[in-house]
N, C-alpha and C positions, 0 to 999 in steps of 0.2 A: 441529537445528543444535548445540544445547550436548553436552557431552559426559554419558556418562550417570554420571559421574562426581558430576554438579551435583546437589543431594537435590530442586531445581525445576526440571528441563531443561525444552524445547522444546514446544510444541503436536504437535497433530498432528489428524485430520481429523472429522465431527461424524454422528453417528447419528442415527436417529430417535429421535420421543418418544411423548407422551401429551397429551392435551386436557385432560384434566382427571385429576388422581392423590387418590383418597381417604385422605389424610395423617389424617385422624380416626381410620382403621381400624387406624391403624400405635402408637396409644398408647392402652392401656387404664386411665390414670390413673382417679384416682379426679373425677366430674363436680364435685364441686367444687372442684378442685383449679385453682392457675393452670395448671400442666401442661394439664390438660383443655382447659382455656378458649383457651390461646396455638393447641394443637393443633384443636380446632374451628374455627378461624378459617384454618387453613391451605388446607381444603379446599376453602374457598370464592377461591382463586386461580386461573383458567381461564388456557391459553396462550393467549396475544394478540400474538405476535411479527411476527404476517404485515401489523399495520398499519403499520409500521414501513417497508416495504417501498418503494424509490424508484424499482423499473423500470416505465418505460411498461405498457400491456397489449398494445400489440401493437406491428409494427414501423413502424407509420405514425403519424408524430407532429403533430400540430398546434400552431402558437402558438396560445397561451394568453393574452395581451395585449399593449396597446404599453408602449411606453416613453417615459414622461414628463419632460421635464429641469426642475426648478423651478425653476430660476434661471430660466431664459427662459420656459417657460410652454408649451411647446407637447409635443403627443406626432408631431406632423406638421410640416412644415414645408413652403412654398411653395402651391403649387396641391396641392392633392388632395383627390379627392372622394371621399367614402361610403369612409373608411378601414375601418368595419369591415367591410366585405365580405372582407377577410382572411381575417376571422375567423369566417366563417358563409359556408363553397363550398356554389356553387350557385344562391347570389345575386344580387344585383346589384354588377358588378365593381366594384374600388377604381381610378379613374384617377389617375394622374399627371401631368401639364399643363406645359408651359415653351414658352416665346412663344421665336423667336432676337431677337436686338437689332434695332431699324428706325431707319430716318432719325431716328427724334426719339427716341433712346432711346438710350443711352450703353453698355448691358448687356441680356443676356439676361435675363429675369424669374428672380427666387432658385429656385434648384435645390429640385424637388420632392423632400421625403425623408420618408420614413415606417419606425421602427423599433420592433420585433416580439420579443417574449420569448417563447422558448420553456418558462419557468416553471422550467428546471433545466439544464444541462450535457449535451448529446446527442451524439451523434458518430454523421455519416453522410452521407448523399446530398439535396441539398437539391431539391426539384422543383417547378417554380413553372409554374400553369393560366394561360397569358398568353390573354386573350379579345378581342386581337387590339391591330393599332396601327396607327396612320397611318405610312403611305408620303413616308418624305420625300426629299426629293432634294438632297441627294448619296448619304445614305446613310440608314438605317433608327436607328431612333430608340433611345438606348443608355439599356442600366441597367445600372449597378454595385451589387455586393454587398460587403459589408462583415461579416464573420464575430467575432465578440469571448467570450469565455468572461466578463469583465467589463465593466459598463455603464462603469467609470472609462476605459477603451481602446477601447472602442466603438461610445461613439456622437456625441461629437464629432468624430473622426476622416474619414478616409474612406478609412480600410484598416484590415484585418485586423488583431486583434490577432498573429496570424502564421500566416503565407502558407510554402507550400514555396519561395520565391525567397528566405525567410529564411535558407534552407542553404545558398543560394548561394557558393562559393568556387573558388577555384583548381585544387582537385581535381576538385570536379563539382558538379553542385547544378541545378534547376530557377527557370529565370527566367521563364517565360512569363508570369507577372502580377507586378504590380509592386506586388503585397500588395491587391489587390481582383479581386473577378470578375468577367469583363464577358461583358455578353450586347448580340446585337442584334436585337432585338423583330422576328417577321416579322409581315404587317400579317393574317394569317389568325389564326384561334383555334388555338394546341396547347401542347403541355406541355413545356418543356426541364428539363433534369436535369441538375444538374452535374455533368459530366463531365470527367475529365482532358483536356485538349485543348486546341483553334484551333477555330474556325467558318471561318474565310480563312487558312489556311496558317502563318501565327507569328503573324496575329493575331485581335484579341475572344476571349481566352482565359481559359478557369476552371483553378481545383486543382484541382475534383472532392472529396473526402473533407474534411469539416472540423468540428473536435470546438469545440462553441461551447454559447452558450447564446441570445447577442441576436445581431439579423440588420437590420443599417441595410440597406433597399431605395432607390434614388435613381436618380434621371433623370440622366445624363450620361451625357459618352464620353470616353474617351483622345483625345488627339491624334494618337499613334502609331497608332489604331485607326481615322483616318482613310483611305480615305471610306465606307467599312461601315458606321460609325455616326456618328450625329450627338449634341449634347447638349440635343436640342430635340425636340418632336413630341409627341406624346401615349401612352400606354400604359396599356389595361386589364387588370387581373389578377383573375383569376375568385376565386383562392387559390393557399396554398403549402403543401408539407407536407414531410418530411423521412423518407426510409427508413433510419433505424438500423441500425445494420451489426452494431455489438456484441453481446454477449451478451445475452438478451433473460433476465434472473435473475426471473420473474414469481415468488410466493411455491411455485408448483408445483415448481418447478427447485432448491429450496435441500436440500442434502442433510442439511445440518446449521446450527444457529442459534444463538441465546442470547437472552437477558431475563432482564434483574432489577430489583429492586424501585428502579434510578433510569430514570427515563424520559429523562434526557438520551443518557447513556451508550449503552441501547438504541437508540437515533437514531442517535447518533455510529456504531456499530457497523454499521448498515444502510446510513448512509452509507457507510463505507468496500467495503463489499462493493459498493456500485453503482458507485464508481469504478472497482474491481477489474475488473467486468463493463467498463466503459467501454474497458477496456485488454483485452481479451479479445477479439481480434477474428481471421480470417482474413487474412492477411496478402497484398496484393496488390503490383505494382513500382511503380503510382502511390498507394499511399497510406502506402507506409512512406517514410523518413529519404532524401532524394533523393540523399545522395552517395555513390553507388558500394555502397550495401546493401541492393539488390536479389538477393540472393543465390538460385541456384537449391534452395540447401538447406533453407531454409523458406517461399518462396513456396507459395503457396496451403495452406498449414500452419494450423489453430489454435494462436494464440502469445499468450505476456502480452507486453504494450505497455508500454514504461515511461509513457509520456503520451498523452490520448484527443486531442490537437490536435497534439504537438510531442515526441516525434521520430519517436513511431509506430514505436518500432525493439523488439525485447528486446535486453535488455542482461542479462547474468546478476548484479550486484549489487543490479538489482532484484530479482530472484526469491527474495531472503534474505526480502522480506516479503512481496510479492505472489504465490509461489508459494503460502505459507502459509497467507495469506488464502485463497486458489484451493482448495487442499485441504480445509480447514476447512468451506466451505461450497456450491462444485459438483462434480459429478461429469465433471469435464472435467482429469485428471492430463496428458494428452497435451499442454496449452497449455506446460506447463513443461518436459515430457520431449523436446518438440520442440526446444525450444530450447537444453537443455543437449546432446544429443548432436548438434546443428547446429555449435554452438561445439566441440565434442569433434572433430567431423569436419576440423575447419580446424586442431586442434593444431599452433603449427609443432614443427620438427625440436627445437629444445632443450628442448622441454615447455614452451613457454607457449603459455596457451589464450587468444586473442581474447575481449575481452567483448561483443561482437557484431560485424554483418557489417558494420558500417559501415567507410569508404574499401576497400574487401574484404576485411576482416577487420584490419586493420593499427593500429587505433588502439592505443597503446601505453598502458596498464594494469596497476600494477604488484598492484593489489590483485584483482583480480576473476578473474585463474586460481583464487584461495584460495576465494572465492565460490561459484566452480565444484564444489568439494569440499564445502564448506560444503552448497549445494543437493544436490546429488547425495545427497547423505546423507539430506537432509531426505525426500526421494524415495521412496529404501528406508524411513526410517519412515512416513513418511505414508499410503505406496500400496503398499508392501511389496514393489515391483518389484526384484527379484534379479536379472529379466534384462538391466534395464540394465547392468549390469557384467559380463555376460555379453561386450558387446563396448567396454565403456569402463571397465572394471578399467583395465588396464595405462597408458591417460590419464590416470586419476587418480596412478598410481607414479611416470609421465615428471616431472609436474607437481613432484609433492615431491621427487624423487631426483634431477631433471636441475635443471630451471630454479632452484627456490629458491634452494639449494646456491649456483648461481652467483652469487647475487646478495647469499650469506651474507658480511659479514666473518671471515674467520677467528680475527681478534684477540678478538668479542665474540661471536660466534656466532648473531648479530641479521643481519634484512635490514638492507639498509645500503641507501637510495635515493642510487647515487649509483655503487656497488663496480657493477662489470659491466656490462653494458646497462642498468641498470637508471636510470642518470643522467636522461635526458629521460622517463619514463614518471610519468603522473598518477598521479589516484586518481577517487572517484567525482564527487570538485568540482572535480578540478586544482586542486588548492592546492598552494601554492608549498613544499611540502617539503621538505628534505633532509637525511640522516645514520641514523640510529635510530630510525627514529619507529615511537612505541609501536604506533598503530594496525595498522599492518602487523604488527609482531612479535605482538600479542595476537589478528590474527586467523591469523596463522600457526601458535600453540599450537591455537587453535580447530579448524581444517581438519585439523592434525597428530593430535588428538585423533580427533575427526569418521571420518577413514580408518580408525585402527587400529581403531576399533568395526566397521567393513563389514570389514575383513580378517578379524578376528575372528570375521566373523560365517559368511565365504566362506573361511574355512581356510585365511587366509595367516598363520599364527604369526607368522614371522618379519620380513614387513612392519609388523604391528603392533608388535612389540617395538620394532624399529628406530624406527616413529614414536613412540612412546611416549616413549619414550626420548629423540629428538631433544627432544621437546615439553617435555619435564622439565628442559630443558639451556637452551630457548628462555624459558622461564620465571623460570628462574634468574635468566639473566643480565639478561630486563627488568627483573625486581626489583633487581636489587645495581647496573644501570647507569643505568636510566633514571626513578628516583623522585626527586620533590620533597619530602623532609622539613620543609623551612619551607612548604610550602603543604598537602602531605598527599596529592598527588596526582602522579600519572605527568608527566613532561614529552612534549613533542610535537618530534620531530627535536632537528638541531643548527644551531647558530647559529655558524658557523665550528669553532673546536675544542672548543666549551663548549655543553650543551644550550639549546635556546631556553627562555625567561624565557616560555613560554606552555603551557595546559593544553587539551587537545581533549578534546573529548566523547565521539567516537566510539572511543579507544583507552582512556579511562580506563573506560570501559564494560564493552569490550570484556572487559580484564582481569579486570574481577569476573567476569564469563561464562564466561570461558575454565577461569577457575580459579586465573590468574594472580596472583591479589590474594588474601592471607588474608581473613579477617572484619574484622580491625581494618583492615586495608587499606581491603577494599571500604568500610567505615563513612565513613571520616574521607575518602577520593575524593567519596563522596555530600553528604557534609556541607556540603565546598568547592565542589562545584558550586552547592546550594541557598546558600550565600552568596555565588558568585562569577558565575553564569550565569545568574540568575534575570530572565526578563524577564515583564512581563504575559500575553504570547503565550505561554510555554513558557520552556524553557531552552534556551541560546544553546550554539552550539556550539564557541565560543572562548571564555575569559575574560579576551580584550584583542584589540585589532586590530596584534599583531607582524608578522601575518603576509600580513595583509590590510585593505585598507578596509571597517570595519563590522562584521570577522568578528564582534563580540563583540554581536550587537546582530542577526544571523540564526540561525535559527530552521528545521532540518531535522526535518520528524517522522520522517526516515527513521535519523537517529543517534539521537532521541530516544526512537526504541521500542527502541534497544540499553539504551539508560539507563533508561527504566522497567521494561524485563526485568531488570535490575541491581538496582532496586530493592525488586521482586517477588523477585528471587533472596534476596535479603540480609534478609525477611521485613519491610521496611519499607511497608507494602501500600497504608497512606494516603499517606502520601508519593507512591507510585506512581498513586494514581489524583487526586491533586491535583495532576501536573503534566499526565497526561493531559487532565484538564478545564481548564486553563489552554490547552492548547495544540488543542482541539478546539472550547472557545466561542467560543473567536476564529475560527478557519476559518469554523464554520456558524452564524457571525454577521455577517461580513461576506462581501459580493457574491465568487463567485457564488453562495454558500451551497449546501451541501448536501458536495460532492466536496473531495474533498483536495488541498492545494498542496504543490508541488513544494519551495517554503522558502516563509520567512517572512522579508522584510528591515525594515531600520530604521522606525521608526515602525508595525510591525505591516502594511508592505504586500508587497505582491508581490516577493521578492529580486531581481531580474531585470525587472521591471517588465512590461508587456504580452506578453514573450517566454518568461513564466515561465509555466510548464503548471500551470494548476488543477482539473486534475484527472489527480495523478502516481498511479500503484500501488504504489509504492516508501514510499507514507504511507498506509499502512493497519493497521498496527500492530496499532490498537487490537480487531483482531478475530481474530488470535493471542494477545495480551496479555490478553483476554476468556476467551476460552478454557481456554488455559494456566493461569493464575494464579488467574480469578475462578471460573469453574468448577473447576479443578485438574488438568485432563485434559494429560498427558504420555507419548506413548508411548516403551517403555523397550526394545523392541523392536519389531523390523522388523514394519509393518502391524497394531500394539497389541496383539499376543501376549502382551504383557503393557506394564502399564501404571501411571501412577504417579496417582491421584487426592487431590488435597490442596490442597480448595479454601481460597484467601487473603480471608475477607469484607472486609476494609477497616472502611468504613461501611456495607455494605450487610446488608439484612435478608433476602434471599433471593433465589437465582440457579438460575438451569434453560439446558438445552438437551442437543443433542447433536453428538456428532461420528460422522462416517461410516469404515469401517475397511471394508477387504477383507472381512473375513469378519463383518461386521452391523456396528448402531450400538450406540453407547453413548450412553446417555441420563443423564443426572443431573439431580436437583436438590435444594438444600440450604436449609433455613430454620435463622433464629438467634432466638433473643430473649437479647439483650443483658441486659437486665433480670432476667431471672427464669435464666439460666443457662444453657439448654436451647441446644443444638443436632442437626438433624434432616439425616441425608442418605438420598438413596435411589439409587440406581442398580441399571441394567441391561445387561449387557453378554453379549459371545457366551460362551458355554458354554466354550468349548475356550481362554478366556485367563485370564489369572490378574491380580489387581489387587494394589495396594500404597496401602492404605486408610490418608491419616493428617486425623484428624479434631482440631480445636483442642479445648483442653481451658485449666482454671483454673490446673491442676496434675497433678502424679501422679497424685493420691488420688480422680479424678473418675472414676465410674461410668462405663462404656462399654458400651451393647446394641449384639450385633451378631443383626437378626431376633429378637428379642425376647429373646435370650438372654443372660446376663452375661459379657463377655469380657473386661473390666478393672477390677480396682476397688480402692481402698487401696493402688494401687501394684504390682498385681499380675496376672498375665494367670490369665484359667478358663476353661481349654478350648478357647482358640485361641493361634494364631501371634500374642502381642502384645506393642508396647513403647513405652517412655515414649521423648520425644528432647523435648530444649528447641531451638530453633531462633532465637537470636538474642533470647533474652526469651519468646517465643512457646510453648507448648506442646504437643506435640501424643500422641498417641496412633496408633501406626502398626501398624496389622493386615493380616495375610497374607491374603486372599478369594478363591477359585476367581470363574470369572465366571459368569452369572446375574442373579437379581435379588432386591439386599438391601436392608436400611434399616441404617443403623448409627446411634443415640442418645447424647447426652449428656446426661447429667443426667436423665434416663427411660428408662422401657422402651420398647423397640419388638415391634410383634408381625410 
């Protein structure tokens, strides 16, 4: 996605490795030496990454225990017997009991309820062994379901944390439940499955598909689902279980991975890929976004999801991260390539691209055609697919040539949200924007950049010049129109005829990325965030509420993995993995833990409250940003024909993995000792690509083996392609490598 302009652009996808690599054999220091001693200790590090790992083993899930409320004291409520039969099928069933009211009795006996954790975030078919029920009359004896990603929305309740009737609208939307599932027990033994549907023609009806984690089971019945069912009678359930629809990512499936010497980080990272997989699903008309984006162009398609409960749709400003994460670590390209020529296929007539099928393509988006280029590209690097623009070249030219254009101010040469159609169209949060906002313009330099590298690459000269060119103009003018020299950072739109008095995250970002922003720029933008956005959870993505209630006080991992690329770019690497772990111990510390949210609002909960997706793909970040930065792996052409390797340690002591390429993996892995001086890389890559090695260094004057041989030393290259660069304070050492398999040393030899 960055331009390869940036000396730290983009990720790209993860090769095979090694079990164990004998780092001993790579230094023939002398055995007393600390050299010797730091390197003997190396070898004894085994890959262990596969513990890490959060998918089921197969696609039949079982709960895992109940759920306790400690205030009240119970994990059951009302009548119910032998609860754990739940949890041990084959047993003796779990009943449910409720008396109706009689002559001497005011109420029905309190509603049996019993609710069930499935230990982590699943998404799929719930299917429940009913071992039969009494026959009542008027009607059969009702249970409702209650689906929740979090215990705080699910289990006091008794609906869904969200139900597809939540899409409900004027346009379209499915009502058939009114946020819970309702079944009516027949009094024989068999098994129901929720299924999208009616059991009676509109009524006792389920979703079908639902991305959750706890599962309230209860004796009752609608009203309106009178006289089918009643709220009384009795019901035994033998067991439940749930078929997983998603990506089943077992540790066999990973094509590429990472580990390093933090064991949170490695979690975090695992986690984000099992969310990823969560949104990885084949796409059906009852389990995606019910209003009107059922599209015949990716039904029954493997597709990324932006949410495994809520909207169940793709949307292409997701795929800026969740495609990435995708590539990086399965061998499944077609989830993204579906959906971007999906969206390509609906281009309208002025060149803009829908950012998904939702009301039929029509939701009005002003940033996410840009996105579409943006991925697209990512595409060609990651998977090396040329033939996509085989028939979606000329999409991407309508896109920059027809629509932007229109929607350019002529006076400043900026998108203008407001000049053209462009006036009612959102962005990825709909927020209230309008005039210059930087965000747009800096992701417009980006996509502008982005093209002319594929033109370039597909021998359209003269498109690339054109955008090059336009980007150079677009750049300009955000710098001389829309900076804040009393804050240090970009302003966000206009506030009548005068920019608005607020800063966004996602444009002042963007800008360091693009290339929009010098060094001193990007420095002093970074700086006023960490003094202006800083919350316990992460950093906010407003630094005031101008523009919204609270904005200053939520919390997107999806703007903030633009911001800690920013940070990673600008060679600030602790910084960058200190807001990552602010902004991931909070996720995988509070409920549902494990999977990532959609935001973060005030007080560190759910932005959106019970309707907010926790577990978004759009916040996976940190397993591109892992890659990319900690490992160093950036491809610099199409399918890492050549590539840029220049791992950022931060704090850490040593990092491994690999990324997957078209033509083989690339493996790496790097140890430091801070201490004693030394650092150690090894990688292995295909034959036929060529690498761009930059290894940290104290200074010039530091020693450099590359394969045991001297390639730098006193400031000087011997007998390879090599050179000093300082990189923001940082130093580095940067050598030419055929690919293969090398080791390159500092401060020792390597053999």
């Amino acid at each position: 996605m960055w331009p390869r302009a940036l000396p730290l652009s983009p990720p790209f996808l993860l090769p095979l490795f090694f079990n164990a690599i004998d780092l001993t054999a790579a230094a023939p220091a002398p055995q007393d030496s600390p050299a010797y001693q730091w390197q003997s200790q190396l070898g004894s590090i085994q890959e262990d990454w596969q513990k890490y790992v959060r998918a089921p083993s197969s696609t039949t899930i079982l709960p895992v225990s109940f759920v306790s409320n400690e205030t009240l004291g119970y994990y059951t409520q009302g009548n119910v017997t032998n609860p754990n039969g739940l949890l041990t099928p084959g047993g003796e069933p779990t009943i449910l009991t409720r008396q109706p009211a009689t002559s001497g009795s005011a109420a029905p006996d309190v509603t049996p309820v019993i609710v069930v954790d499935f230990g982590q975030n699943i998404a799929g078919y719930l299917s429940i062994r009913f071992a039969g029920a009494s026959n009542s009359t008027p009607g059969l004896p009702g249970i409702r379901l209650a689906f929740s990603e979090s215990i705080q929305y699910g289990y006091l309740t008794n609906f869904s944390d969200f139900s597809r009737s939540d899409n409900a609208s004027s346009i379209s939307g499915d009502t058939i439940t009114p946020g819970s599932d309702q079944i009516a027990v027949q009094p024989e033994p068999y098994t129901w499955t929720d299924t999208h549907g009616c059991e009676y023609g509109t009524q006792v009806c389920a979703d079908g598909i639902h991305g959750f984690r706890y599962l309230k089971i209860y004796l009752d019945a609608l009203p309106a689902d009178a006289p089918h069912t009643t709220s009384y009678g009795q019901v035994a359930i033998d067991s439940l279980s749930v078929n997983y629809t998603a990506f089943l990512g077992t540790p066999d499936t990973f094509t590429g991975w990472f580990e390093s010497s933090d064991e949170q980080l490695n979690q975090w990272y695992y986690d984000a890929v099992y969310t990823t997989d969560l949104c990885t699903d084949i796409l059906d008309a009852n389990s995606t976004d019910p209003r009107n984006a059922a599209s015949p162009g990716v039904l029954g398609k493997l597709v990324l999801l932006d949410g495994a409960k809520r909207d169940r749709l793709p949307y292409s400003g997701d795929l800026a991260v969740a495609a990435r994460t995708s590539y990086l670590t399965r061998d499944v390209p077609q989830a993204a390539r579906n959906v971007l020529a999906d969206l390509a296929d609906h281009q309208r007539a002025d060149g803009w691209i829908p950012p998904a099928s939702i009301n039929n393509y029509s939701l009005a988006l002003l940033d996410y055609p840009l996105w579409w280029v943006a991925n697209s590209y990512d595409l060609l690097m990651y998977t090396g697919d040329t033939g996509f623009f085989d028939t979606y070249y000329q999409t991407m030219v309508n896109t920059l040539d027809n629509f932007y254009p229109s929607v350019t101010s002529p006076a400043t040469q900026l998108i203008t949200k407001g000049f053209g159609v462009s006036g009612s169209y959102g962005d990825y949060a709909f927020l209230p924007r309008t005039g210059a906002v930087t965000y747009f313009n800096a992701l417009y330099v980006l996509a502008l950049n982005n093209a002319a590298f594929i033109a370039t690459y597909l021998g359209h000269a003269s498109d690339a010049s054109r955008w090059t060119a336009r980007a150079q103009n677009v750049s300009s003018a955000i710098n001389a129109l829309l900076f804040d020299p009393s804050a240090g950072a970009f302003y966000d739109g206009s506030c009548g005829s005068s920019p608005c008095a607020t800063h966004a995250q996602d444009g002042n970002s963007l800008a360091i990325l693009s290339g929009v922003a010098n060094s001193t720029r990007a420095h002093s933008i970074l700086s006023y965030m960490d003094t202006s956005m800083s919350l316990p959870y992460g950093h906010a993505f407003y630094d005031n509420d101008l523009l919204g209630s609270s904005f200053s006080q939520r919390v997107y991992a999806f703007t903030s993995y633009f911001e800690i690329s920013a940070r990673f770019h600008a060679h600030l690497s602790l910084s960058a993995l200190t807001e990552l772990r602010l902004l991931h111990s909070w996720m995988s510390s509070h409920d549902p833990g494990i999977t990532l949210w959609e935001a973060i609002g005030p007080s560190g909960l759910p932005y959106e409250g019970a309707f907010t997706s926790l577990a978004h793909a759009w916040s996976t970040g940190i397993v591109p940003l892992c890659s990319t930065y900690i490992l160093g792996l950036v491809p610099t052409s199409p399918g890492f024909l050549s590539f840029l390797l220049s791992p950022q340690p931060a704090d850490l002591a040593w990092a491994r993995g690999r990324v997957p390429t078209p033509n083989g993996n690339i493996s790496v892995t790097w140890n430091r000792s801070a201490e004693l001086g030394f650092f150690y890389l090894w990688f292995e890559a295909p034959t036929n690509s060529k690498a761009e090695v930059n290894v940290p260094v104290e200074n010039a004057s530091a020693d450099v083996y590359v394969d045991g041989r001297i390639a730098w030393r006193g400031g000087e290259q011997l007998g390879f392609d090599a050179s000093y660069r300082d990189e923001e304070g940082e130093g580095y050492v940067s050598l030419q490598i055929e690919g293969g398999t090398h080791t390159v040393t500092v401060g020792f030899s390597g053999s």
